[in-house]
C-alpha positions in Angstrom: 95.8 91.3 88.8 94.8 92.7 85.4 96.0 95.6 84.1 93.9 97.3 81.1 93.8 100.8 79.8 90.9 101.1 82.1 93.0 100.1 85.2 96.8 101.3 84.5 97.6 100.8 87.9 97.5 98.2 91.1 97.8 97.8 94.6 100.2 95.4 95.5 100.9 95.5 99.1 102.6 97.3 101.6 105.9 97.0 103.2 107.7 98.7 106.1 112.0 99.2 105.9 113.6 99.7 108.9 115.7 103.1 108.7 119.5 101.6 108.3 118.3 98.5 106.6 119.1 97.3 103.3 115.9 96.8 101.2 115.5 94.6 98.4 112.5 93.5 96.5 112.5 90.4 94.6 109.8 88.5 92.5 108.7 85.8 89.4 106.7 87.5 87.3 103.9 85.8 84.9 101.7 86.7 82.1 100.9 84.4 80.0 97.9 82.9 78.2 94.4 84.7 78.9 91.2 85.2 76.9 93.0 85.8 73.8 96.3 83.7 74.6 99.7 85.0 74.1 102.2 86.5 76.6 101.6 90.1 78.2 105.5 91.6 76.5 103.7 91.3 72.9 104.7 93.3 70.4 103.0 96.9 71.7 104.7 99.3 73.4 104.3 98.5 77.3 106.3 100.3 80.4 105.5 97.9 83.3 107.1 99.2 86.7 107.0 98.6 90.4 106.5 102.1 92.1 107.3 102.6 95.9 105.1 105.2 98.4 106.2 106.2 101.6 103.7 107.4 104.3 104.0 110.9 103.3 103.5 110.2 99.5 100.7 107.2 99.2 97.5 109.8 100.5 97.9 111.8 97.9 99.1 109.2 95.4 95.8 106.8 96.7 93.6 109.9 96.2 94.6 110.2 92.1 94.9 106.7 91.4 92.2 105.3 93.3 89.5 107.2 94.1 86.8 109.3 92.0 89.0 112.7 93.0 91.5 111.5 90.4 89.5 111.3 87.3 91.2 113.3 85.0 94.4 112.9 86.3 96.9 110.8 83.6 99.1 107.8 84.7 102.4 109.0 83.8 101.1 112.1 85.9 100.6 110.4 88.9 103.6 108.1 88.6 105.7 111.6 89.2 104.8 111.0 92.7 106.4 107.7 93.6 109.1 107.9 96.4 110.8 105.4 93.9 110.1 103.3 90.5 111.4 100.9 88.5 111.0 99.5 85.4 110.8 95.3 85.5 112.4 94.4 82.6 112.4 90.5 82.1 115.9 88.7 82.7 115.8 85.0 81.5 117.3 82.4 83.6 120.8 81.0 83.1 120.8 78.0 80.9 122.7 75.0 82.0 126.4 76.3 80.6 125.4 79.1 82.3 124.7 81.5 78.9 121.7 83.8 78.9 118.9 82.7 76.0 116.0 84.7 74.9 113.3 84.8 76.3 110.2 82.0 75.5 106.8 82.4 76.2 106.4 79.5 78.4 108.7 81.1 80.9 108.5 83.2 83.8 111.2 85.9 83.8 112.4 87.4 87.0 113.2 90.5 88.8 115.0 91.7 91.6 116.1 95.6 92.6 117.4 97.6 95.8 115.7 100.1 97.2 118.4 103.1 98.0 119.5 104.1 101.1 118.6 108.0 101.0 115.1 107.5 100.4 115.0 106.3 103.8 115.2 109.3 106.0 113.3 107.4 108.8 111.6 103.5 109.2 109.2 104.4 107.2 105.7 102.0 105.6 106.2 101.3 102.0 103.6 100.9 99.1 104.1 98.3 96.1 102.5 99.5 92.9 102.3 98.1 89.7 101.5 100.3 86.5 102.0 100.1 83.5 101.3 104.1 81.7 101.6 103.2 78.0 98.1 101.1 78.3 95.8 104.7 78.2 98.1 105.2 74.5 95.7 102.3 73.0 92.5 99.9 73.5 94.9 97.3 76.1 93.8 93.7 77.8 96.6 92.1 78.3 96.6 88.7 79.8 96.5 89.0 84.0 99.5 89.7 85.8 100.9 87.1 88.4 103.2 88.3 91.0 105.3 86.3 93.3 107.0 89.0 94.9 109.7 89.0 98.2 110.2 91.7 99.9 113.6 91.5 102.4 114.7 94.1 105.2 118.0 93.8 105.4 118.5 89.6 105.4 115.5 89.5 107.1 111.4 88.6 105.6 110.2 90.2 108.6 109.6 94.1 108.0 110.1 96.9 110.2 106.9 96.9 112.3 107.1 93.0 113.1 111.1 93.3 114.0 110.4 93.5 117.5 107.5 91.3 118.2 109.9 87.3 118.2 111.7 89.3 121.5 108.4 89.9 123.0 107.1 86.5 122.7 110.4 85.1 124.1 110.4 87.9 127.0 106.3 86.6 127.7 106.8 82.8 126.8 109.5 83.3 129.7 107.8 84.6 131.7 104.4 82.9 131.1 106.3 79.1 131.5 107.8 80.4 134.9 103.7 81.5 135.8 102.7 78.1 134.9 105.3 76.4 137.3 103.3 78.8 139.7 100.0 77.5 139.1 101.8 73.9 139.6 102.4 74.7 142.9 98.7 76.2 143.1 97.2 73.1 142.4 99.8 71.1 144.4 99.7 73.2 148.0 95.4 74.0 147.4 95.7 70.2 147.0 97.7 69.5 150.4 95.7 71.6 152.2 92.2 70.5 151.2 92.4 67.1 149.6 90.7 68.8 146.7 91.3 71.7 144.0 88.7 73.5 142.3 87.4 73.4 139.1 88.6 77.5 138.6 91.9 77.1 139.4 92.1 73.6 136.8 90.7 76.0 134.5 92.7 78.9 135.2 95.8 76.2 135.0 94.3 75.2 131.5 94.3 78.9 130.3 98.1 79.7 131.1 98.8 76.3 129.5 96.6 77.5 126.5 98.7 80.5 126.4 102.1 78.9 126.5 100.9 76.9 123.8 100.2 80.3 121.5 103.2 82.5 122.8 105.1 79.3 121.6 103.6 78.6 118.0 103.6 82.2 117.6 107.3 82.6 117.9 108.3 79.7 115.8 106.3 81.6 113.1 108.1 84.5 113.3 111.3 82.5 113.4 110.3 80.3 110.1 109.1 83.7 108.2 112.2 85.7 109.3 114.4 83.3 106.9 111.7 82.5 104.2 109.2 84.8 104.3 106.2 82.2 104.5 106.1 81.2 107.9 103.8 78.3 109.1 100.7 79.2 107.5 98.2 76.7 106.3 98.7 77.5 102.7 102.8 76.6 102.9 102.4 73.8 105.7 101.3 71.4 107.7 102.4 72.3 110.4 100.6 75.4 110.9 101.8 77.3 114.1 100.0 80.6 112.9 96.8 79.1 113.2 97.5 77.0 116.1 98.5 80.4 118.1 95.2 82.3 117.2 93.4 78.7 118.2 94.6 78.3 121.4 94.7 82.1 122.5 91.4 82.2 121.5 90.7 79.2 123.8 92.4 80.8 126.7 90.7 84.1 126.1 87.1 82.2 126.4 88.2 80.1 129.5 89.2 83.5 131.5 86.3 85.0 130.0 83.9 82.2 131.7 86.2 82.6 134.8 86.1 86.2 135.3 81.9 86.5 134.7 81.0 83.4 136.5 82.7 84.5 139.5 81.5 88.1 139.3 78.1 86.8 139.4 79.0 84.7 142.5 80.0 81.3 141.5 81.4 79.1 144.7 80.4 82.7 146.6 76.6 82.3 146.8 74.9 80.3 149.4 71.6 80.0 150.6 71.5 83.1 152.1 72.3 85.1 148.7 76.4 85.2 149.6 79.1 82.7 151.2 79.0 82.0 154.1 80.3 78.9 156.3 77.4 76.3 155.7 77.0 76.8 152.1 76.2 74.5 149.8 76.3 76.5 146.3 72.6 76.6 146.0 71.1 80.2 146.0 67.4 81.3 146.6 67.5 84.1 145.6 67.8 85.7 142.1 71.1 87.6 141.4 71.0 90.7 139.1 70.0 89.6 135.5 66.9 87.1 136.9 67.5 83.0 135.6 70.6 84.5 133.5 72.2 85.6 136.7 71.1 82.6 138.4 72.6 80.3 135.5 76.1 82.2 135.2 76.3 81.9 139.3 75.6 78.4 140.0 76.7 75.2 138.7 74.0 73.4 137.6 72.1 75.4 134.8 75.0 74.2 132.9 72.8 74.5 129.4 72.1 78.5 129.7 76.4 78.7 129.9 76.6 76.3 127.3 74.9 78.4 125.2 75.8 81.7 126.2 79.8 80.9 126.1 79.3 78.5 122.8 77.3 81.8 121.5 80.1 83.9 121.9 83.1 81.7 121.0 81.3 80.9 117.5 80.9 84.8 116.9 84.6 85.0 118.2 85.8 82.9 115.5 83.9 84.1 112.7 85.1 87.7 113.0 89.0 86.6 113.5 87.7 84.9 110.0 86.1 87.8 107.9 89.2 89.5 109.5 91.7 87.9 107.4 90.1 89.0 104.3 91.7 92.7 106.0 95.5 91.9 106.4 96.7 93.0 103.2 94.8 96.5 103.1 97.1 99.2 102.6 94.9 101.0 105.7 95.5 97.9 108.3 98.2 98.1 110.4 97.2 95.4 112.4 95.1 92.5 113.1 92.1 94.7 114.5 92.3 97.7 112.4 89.2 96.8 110.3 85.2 96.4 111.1 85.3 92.4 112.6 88.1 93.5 114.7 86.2 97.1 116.1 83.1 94.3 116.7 85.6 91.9 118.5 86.2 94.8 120.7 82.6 95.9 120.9 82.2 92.3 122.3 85.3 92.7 124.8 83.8 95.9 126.0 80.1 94.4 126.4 81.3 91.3 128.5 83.5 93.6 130.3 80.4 95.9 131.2 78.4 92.5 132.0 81.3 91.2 134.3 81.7 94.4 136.3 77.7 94.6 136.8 77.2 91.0 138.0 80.2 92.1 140.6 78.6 94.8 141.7 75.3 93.4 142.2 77.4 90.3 144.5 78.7 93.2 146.5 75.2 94.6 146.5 74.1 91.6 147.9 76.6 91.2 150.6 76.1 90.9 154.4 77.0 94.0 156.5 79.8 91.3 157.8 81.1 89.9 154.7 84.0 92.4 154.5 86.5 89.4 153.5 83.9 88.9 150.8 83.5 92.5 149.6 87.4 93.1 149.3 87.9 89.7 147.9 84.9 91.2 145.1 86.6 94.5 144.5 90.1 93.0 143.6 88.5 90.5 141.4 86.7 93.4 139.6 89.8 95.5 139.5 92.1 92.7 138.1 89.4 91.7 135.7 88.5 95.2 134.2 92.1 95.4 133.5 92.2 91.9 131.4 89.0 93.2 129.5 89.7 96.7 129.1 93.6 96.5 127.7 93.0 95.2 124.4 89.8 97.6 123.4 91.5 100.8 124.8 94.9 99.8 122.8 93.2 98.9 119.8 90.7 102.1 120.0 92.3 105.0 122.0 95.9 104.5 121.5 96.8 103.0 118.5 95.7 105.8 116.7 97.8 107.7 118.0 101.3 106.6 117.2 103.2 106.1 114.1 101.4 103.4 111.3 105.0 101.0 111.6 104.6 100.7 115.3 100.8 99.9 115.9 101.5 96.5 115.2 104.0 96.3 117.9 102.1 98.5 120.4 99.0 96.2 119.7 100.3 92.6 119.7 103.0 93.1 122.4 101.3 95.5 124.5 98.3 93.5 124.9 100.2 90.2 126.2 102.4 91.8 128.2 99.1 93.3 130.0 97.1 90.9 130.0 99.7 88.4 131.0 100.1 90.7 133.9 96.7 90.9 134.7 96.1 87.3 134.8 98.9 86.9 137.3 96.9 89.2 139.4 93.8 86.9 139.3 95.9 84.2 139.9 97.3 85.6 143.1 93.7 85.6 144.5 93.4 82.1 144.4 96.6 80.8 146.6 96.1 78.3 149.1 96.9 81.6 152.0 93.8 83.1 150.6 90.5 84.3 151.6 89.1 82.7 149.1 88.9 79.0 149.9 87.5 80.0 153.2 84.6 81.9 151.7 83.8 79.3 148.7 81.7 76.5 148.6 84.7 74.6 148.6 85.3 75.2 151.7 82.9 72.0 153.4 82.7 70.2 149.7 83.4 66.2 149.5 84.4 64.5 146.6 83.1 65.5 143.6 85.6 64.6 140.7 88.4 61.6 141.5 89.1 61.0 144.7 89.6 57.4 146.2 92.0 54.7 145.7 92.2 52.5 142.6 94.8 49.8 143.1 96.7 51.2 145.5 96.7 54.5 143.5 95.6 57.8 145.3 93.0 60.1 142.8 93.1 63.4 141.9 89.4 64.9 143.3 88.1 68.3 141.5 85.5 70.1 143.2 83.0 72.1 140.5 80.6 74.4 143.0 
């Protein structure tokens, strides 16, 4: 960052204490070289310090410093209004007898301070400023600034509003490994029973699998940045478990997504006569709601419509979680969706949501007067489903909002697992070998589609599609 007499101040980043907690603040600090050369401690007079905002002080702090309502205002002014400031003055490492020695500008000195207990009435989120007043005094361009700065609550890299989350992703992972011994026995018992298993409940298999996978890389993240403070990110590692979690949630999302709407607009459901019935084949005469869209997301052989339709959205899916990023370190983001790609990622959760319920009703509509098994099987599957789509957005929109800035992240991220995770056990339960279901599906009177025979002795696995 570059500090002028211009720009006296600069954002660092933000920072949330738990109330209790020690809190230090360590960091490397660099200026060197620049347009002009030489190091930024030259021989003018400079007071470079790190401020400190809580929640109550930073609006009115942000307003002064950063936003055309504070022109006029002077920087030693505004500095009066830090929660708490101090000046970084340069230590120089140890030398090898262990002596101090001045300091050379090829180094990079280093800084660390506490931050005091009774500042801390309650877990509050802190602001990191850098400003340095004596710049308005004189015509100042100092060389850039380079920070490499640590912040620690208590022993721990992980702030306040994160503290929680590596319990909730043990709590789900727990849970969601015990669901996917579930879906095991799913596959196994539809298996038994029919010689066969679906190609929904493979899929639905895939997704908790997909799942597991992300609560799991997730949580070693948090582990690894609780004791460095860098986690497994791509820019520290190899191994990158961050990115890994966000691939395969994302994955799982768009499977259940394909699940959910293919099934609403009668998928396996709709035979000849428009629904299931016990001589159906999985071809449908007539049009369901939507015209040849409908007809594509019902049946399982316009295969290039879905294609592009669920490549569509899982391309715009990972371009927003990508402009995204470019949010996390705004002092206004709280978490991952707090920012414009993340109120269109819910726009889109909302819209498929609204296009999933519709294609429901219009297979209900479509019902015979004596498909009541059908009907009921139709209304769970839209009430489960609504609550899969509908958690996240109404989190992220409605409720969020609403609750202190250091525990939306917590609300967000844990809540929506937890939910969801709960919700997808629901849709689950609809596809057990005791239910309705495989009675009223196309599965029902289906041969072998995928597998099936023996190969040297060796029984197949056979997966029905429609």
């Amino acid at each position: 960052m570059a500090l002028s007499s211009y720009v006296t101040e600069q954002y660092i980043s933000k920072f949330s204490f738990s109330k209790g907690a020690v809190g230090t603040i360590q960091g490397n600090f660099s200026a060197l070289g620049g347009e002009k050369g030489g190091s930024y401690f030259d021989r003018r007079p400079h007071d470079l310090r790190i401020l400190l905002l809580d929640d109550e002080a930073w609006p009115e702090y942000y307003e002064k410093s950063f936003t055309k309502h504070g022109l006029g205002s002077l920087c030693v002014e505004r500095l009066q209004l830090a929660t708490w400031q101090q000046r970084i003055t340069p230590q120089m490492r140890a030398t090898y007898g262990g002596n101090g020695r001045k300091f050379d500008s090829g180094e990079e000195p280093f800084f660390t301070m506490k931050v005091p207990h009774e500042n801390r009435k309650r877990t509050h989120f802190w602001y990191a400023v850098v400003a340095d007043c004596y710049l308005e005094e004189y015509d100042a361009h100092p060389p850039a600034v380079h920070f490499d700065i640590r912040f620690l609550n208590g022993k721990s890299h992980l702030p306040a509003d994160e503290s929680g989350l590596p319990t909730i992703f043990s709590l789900v992972l727990l849970a969601t490994a015990a669901f996917g011994l579930f879906t095991i026995n799913l596959l196994t018992s539809q298996y038994k029973q029919l010689g066969q298993v679906h190609l929904i409940v493979v899929l639905l298999g895939l997704a908790v699998f997909l799942q597991t996978v992300s609560h799991s890389s997730e949580l070693a993240h948090l582990v690894v940045f609780m004791m460095n403070g860098k986690g497994l990110r791509w820019r520290h590692t190899v191994f990158a478990a961050d990115f890994m979690a966000q691939a395969a949630l994302g994955a799982s999302e768009l499977l259940i997504e394909f699940l959910l709407i293919t099934l609403a607009f009668g998928w396996t459901l709709i035979g000849k006569q428009g629904v299931a019935d016990d001589n159906a084949t999985g071809d449908s005469t007539i049009a369901p709601f939507l015209g040849k869209f409908g007809l594509a997301l019902s049946t399982g052989t316009a295969w290039r419509m879905r294609l592009a339709f669920f490549g569509s959205l899982a391309s715009s899916q990972v371009v927003l979680a990508m402009l995204g990023r470019r949010y996390e370190d705004d002092f206004n983001q709280f978490h991952d969706f707090e920012h414009p790609p993340g109120h269109a990622l819910m726009g889109i959760r909302v819209l498929l949501w609204a296009l999933f319920f519709l294609g429901g009703l219009g297979t209900i509509k479509n019902c015979q007067a004596a498909q009541d098994k059908l009907k009921r099987f139709m209304w769970q599957l839209l009430g489960a489903g609504s609550v899969w789509f509908l958690t996240f957005p109404v989190l992220v929109i409605f409720v969020a909002p609403l609750v202190e800035p250091y525990n939306r992240h917590p609300l967000v991220t844990g809540g929506s697992i937890v939910l969801q995770s709960v919700a997808l056990g629901l849709i689950s339960s609809l596809f057990v070998a005791t239910s309705g279901y495989l009675k009223m599906s196309t599965l029902a009177n289906m041969g072998t589609v995928f597998g099936g025979g023996t190969v040297k002795g060796i029984k197949r696995f056979k997966v029905a599609v429609d």
